[in-house]
MDAnalysis code that builds the backbone (N, CA, C; Angstrom):
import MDAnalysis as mda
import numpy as np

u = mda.Universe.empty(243, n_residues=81, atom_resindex=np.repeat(np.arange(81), 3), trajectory=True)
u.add_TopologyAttr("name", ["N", "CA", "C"] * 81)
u.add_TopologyAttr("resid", np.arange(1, 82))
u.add_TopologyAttr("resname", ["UNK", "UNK", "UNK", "UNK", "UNK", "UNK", "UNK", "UNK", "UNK", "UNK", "UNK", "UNK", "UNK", "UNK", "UNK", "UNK", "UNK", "UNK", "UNK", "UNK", "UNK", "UNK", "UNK", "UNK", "UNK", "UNK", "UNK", "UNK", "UNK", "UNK", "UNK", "UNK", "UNK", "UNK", "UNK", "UNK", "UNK", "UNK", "UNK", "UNK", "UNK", "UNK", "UNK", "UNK", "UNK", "UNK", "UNK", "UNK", "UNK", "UNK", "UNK", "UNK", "UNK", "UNK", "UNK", "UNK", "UNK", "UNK", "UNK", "UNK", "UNK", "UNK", "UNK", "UNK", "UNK", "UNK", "UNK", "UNK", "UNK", "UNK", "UNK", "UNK", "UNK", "UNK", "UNK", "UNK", "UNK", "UNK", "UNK", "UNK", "UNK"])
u.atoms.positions = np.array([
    [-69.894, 49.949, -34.806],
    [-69.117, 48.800, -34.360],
    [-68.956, 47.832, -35.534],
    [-67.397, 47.396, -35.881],
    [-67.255, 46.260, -37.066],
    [-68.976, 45.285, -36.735],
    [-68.826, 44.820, -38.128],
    [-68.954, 43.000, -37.740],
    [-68.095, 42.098, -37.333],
    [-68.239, 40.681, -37.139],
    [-67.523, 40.215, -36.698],
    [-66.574, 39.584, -37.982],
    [-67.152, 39.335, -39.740],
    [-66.248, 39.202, -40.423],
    [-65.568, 40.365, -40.439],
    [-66.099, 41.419, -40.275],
    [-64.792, 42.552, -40.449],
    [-63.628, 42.763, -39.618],
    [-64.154, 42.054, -37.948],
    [-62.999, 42.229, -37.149],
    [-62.262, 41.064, -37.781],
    [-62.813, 39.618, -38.271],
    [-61.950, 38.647, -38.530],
    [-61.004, 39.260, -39.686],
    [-61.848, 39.659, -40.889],
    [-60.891, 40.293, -42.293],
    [-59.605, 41.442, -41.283],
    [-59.849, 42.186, -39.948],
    [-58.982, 42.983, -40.111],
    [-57.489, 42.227, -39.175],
    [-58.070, 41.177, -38.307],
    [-57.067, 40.278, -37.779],
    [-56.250, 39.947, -38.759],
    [-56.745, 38.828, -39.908],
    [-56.018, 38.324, -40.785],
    [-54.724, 39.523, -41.603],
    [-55.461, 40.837, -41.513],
    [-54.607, 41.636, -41.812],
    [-53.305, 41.835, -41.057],
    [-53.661, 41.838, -39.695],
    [-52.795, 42.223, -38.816],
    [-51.902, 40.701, -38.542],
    [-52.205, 39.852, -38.525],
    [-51.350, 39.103, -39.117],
    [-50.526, 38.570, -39.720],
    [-51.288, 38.775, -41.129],
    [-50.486, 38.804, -41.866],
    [-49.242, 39.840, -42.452],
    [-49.536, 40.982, -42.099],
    [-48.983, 42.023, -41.827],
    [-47.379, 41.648, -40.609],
    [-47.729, 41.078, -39.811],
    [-46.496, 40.803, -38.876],
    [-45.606, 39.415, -39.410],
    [-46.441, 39.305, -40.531],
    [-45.531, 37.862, -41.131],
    [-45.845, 36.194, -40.718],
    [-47.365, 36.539, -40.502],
    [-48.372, 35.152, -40.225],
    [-48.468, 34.941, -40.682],
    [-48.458, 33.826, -41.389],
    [-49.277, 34.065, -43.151],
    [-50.025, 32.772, -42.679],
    [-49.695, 31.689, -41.932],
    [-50.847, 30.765, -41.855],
    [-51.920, 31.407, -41.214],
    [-51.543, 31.865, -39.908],
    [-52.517, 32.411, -39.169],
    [-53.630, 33.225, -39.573],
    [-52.746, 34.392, -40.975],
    [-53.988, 34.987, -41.386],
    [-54.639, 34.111, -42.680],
    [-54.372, 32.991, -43.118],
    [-55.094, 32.335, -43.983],
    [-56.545, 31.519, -42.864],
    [-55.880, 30.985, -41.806],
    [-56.690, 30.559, -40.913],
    [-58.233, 31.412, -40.593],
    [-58.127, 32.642, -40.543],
    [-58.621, 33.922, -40.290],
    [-59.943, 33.820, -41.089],
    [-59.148, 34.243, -42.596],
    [-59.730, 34.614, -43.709],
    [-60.628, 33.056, -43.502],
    [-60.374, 32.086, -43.753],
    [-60.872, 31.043, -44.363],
    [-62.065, 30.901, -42.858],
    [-61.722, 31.238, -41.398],
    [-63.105, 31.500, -41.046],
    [-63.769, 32.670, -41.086],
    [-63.338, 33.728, -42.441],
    [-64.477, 34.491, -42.523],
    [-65.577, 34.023, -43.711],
    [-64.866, 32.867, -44.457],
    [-65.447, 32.391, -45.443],
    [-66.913, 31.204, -45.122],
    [-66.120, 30.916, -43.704],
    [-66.874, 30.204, -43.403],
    [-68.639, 30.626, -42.881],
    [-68.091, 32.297, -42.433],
    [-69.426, 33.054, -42.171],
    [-69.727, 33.491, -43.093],
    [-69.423, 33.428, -44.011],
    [-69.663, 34.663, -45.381],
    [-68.978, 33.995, -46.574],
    [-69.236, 33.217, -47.098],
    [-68.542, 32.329, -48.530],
    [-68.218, 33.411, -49.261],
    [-69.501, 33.975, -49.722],
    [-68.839, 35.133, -51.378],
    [-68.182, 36.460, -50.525],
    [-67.600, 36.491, -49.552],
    [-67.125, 37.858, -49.272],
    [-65.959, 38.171, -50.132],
    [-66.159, 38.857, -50.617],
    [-65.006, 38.886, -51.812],
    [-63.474, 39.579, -51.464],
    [-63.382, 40.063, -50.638],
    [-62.291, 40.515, -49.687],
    [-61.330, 39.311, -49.239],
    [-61.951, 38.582, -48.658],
    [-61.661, 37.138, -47.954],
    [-61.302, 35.973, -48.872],
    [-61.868, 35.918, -49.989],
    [-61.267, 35.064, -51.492],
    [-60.819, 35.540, -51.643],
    [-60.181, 37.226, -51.635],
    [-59.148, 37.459, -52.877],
    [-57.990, 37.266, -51.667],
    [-58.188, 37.267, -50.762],
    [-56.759, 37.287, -49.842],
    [-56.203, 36.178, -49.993],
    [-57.412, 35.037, -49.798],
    [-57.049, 33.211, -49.359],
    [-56.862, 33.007, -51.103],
    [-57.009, 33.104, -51.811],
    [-56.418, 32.947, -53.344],
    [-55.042, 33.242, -53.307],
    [-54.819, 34.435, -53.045],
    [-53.364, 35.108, -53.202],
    [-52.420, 34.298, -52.376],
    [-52.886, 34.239, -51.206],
    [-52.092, 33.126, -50.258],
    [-51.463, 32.017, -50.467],
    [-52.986, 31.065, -50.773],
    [-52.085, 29.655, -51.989],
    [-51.758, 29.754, -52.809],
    [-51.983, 31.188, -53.666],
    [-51.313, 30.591, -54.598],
    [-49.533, 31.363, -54.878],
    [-49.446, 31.720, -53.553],
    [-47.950, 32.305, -53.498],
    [-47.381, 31.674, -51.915],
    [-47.989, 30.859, -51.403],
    [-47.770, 30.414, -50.250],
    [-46.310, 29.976, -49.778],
    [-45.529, 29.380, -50.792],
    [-44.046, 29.187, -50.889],
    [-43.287, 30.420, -50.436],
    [-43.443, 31.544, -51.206],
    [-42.756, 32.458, -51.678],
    [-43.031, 33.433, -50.439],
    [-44.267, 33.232, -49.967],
    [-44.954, 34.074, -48.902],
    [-43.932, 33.426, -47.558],
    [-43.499, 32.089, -47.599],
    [-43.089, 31.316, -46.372],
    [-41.600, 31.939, -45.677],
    [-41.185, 32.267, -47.484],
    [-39.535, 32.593, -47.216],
    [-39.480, 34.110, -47.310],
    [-40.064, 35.167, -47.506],
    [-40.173, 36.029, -47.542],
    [-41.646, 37.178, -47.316],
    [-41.954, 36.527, -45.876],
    [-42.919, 37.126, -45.790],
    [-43.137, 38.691, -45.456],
    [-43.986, 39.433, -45.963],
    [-44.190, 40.974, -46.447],
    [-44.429, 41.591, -45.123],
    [-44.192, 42.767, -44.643],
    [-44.529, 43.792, -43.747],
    [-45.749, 44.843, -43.893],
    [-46.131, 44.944, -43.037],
    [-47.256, 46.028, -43.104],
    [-46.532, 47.456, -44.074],
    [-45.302, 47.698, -43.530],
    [-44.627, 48.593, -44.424],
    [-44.568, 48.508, -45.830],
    [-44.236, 47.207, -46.240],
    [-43.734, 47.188, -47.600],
    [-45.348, 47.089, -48.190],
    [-46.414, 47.284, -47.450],
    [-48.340, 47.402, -47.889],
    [-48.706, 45.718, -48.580],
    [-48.335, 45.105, -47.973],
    [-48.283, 43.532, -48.169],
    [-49.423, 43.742, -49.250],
    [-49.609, 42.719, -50.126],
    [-50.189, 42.949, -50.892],
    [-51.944, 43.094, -50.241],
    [-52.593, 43.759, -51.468],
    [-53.899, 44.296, -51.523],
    [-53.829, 45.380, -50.823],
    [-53.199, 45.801, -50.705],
    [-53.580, 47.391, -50.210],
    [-53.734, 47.408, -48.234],
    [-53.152, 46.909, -47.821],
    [-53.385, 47.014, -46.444],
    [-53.922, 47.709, -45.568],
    [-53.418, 48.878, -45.839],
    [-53.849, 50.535, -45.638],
    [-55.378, 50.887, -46.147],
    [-55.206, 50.414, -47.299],
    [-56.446, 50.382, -48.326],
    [-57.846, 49.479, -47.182],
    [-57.127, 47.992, -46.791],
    [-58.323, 47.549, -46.565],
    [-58.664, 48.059, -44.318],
    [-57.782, 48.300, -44.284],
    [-58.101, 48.993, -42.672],
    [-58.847, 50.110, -42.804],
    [-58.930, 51.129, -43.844],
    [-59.611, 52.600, -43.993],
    [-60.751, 52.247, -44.293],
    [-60.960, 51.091, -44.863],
    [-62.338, 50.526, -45.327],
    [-63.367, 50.087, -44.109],
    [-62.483, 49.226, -42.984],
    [-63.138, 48.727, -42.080],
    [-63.412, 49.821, -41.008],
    [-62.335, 50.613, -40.546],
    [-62.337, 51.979, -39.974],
    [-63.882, 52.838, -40.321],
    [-64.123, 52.821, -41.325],
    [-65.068, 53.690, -41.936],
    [-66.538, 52.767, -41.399],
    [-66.353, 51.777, -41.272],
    [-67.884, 50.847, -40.751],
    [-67.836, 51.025, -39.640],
    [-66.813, 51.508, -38.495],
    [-66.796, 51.053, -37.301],
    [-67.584, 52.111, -36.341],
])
């Protein structure tokens, strides 16, 4: 069974994935809140602000593998569960 940052890291995915992008910053930033150095969760909420504009007007699809590997990070959590 996930943890519960992992179900949060895989929400924020799925989120952001449908073109949330606050929602999955919201996410991430309470997985930070359980877990500061999770390093999964900084590199997402980094990428976020610091493309947050660009993310607003053109936000990415699970298809186009939004950035970090999307696919990449679900096979990861899949594998703990």
């Amino acid at each position: 069974m996930p943890s519960e940052v992992d179900r949060l890291i895989e929400d924020g995915l799925s989120r952001y994935g449908s073109g949330d992008v606050d929602g999955a910053l919201a996410v991430w930033e309470q997985v930070l809140a359980l877990d500061p150095e999770n390093s999964q969760a900084l590199s997402y909420v980094d990428y976020v602000r610091a493309n947050y504009e660009l993310l607003q007007t053109s936000a990415p699809s699970v298809e186009e593998g939004a950035p970090f590997g999307i696919d990449q990070s679900r096979r990861r959590i899949g594998k703990l569960a």
